[in-house]
matplotlib code that plots the C-alpha trace (Angstrom):
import matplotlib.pyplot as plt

x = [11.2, 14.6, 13.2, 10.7, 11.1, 8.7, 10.4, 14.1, 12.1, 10.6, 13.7, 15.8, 17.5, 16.2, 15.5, 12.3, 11.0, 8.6, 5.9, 5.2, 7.0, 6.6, 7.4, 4.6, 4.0, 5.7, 4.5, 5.8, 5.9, 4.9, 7.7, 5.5, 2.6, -0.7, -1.6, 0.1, -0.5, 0.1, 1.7, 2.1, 1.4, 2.6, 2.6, 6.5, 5.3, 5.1, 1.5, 1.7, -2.1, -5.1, -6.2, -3.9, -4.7, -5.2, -7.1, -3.8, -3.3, -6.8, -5.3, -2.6, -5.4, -6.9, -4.4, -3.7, -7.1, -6.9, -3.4, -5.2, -6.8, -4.2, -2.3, -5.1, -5.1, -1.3, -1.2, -4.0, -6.4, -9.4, -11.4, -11.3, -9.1, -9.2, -7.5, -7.2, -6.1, -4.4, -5.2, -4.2, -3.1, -6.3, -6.5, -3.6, -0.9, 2.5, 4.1, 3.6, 3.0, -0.3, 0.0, -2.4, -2.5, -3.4, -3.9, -5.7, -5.1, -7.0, -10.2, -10.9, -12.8, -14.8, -13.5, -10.3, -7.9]
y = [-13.6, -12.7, -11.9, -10.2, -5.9, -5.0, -7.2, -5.7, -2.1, -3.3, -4.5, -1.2, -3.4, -0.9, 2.9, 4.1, 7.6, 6.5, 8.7, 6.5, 2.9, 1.0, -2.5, -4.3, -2.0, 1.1, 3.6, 4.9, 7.3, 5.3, 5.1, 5.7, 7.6, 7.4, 10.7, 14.0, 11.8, 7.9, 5.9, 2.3, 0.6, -2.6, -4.9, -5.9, -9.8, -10.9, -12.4, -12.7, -11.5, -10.7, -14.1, -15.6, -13.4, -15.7, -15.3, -14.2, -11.5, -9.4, -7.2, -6.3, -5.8, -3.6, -1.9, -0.9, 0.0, 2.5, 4.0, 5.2, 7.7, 9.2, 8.7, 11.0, 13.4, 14.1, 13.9, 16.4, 14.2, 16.2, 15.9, 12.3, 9.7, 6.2, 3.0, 0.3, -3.4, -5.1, -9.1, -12.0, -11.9, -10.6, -8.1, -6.7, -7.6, -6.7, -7.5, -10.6, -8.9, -7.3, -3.7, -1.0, 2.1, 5.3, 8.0, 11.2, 14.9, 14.8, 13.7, 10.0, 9.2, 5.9, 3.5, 4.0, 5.2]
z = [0.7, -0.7, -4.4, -3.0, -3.9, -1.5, 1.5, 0.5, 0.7, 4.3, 5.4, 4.8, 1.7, -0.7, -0.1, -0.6, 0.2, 3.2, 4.7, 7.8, 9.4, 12.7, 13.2, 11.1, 8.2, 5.8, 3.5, 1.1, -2.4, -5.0, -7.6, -10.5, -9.1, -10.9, -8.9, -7.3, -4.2, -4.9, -1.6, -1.4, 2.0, 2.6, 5.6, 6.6, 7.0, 3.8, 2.5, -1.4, -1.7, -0.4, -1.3, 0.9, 4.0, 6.9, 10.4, 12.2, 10.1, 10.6, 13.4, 10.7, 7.7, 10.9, 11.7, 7.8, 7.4, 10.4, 9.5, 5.6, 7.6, 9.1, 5.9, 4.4, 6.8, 6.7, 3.3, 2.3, 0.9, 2.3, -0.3, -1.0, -2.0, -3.3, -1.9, -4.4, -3.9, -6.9, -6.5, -8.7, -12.6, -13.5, -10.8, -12.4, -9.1, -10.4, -7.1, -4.9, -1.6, -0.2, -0.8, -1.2, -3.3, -1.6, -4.7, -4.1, -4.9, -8.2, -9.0, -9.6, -12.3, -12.4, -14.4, -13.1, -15.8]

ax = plt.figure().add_subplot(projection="3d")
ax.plot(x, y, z, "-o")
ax.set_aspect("equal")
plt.show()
């Protein structure tokens, strides 16, 4: 999508400072972190939400899912992190494309704030 921030930052449009890319996802330092360790992870295809995730895409979700823990592991996160998904208005989604949140690096309290 050509509005889309998080397609222009997949598609090398806008520079982000990314920890990890291949050909169907990238990672990267979360411009506002809400931790000493916040990265976004995004799928390149876009998919507005997880809502609107469809069969063909579970490899992908898989293959996200997988690539946390080495994102953890690189990143220090031995004592825990957390992995949020944002979906939907009242899910408090601010961008229109799946992404998770990988925070870690302090201790998360529960409810998040």
């Amino acid at each position: 999508m050509s509005d889309c921030i998080f397609c222009k930052i997949a598609n090398g449009e806008i520079p982000s400072n990314t920890v990890y890319e291949d050909d169907q996802i990238i990672c990267f330092h979360d411009a506002d972190p809400q931790a000493p360790v916040h990265v976004l992870i995004i799928p390149k295809k876009h998919i507005p939400s997880l809502d609107e995730v469809k069969e063909e895409d579970k490899e992908l979700l898989g293959t996200i899912m997988l690539k946390v823990q080495d994102l953890a592991k690189d990143l220090g996160l031995d004592n825990g992190y957390r992995l949020v998904n944002n979906c939907g208005e009242d899910g408090f989604q601010t961008v229109k494309h799946l992404h998770f949140h990988l925070l870690g690096k302090r201790k998360m309290t529960w409810p998040p704030g």
